[in-house]
N, C-alpha and C positions, 0 to 999 in steps of 0.2 A: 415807403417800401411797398412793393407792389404786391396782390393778394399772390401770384408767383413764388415770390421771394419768400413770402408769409407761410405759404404751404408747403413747402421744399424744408425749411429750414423745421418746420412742424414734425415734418416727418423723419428727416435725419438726426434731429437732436430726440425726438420724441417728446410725448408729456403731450401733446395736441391729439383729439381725439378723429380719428375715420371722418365723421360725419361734419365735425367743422374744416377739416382740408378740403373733404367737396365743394364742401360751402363757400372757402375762398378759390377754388379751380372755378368754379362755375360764372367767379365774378372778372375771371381775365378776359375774356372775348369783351366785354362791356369798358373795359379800363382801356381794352387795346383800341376798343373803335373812340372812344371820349379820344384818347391822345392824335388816334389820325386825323381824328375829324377837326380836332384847332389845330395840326399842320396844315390838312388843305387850306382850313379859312385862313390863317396867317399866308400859307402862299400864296394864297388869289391874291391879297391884299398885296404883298409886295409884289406880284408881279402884273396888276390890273388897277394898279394907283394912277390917279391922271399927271399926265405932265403937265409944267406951264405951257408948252408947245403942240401939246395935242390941240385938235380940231374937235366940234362941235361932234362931229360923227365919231372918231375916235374914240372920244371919250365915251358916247354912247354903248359903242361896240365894247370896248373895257368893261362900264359897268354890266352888260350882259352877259360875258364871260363871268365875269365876279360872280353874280345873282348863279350863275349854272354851275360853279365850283362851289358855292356855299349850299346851294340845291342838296349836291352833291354829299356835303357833309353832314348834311341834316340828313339825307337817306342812310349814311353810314353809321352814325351814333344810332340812327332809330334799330334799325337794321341788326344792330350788336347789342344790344339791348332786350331784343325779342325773346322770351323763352324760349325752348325748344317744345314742341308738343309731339308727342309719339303718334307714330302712322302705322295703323295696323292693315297690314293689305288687304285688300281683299280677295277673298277667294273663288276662284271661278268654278261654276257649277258646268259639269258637262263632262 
């Protein structure tokens, strides 16, 4: 069950408190980037697998694609992952 499902249901049935629904709201961006991020790597794979027919370059060329869509998902898990840090502006004298 996703923390989603977990905090929704938290707060329509009730009995979960405030501070633990934050707790699971805060952990969905992190479960959403985990889930995209082994779709992309599952797609590269299926769609950057070598053939028996591929050529010495081809296949090169596939694994580079691969390596830049798994790149990729490692930016996005890290990415979603990140805390937020609050940005206090700054204020301009003048």
């Amino acid at each position: 069950m996703s923390a989603y499902t977990r905090a929704y249901q938290g707060l329509t049935r009730g009995g979960m408190p405030e501070r633990m629904v934050a707790q699971l709201l805060a952990e969905v961006p992190a479960q959403f980037g985990e889930e995209l991020s082994h779709g992309l790597r599952a797609w590269a794979a299926e769609k950057y697998s070598a053939e028996p027919t591929d050529t010495g370059a081809i296949e090169r060329r596939k694994k580079a694609k691969r390596g830049a869509a798994h790149a990729a998902a490692d930016w996005i898990r890290r990415a979603s992952t990140k805390r937020p840090t609050s940005h206090q502006p700054t204020e301009k004298s003048g």
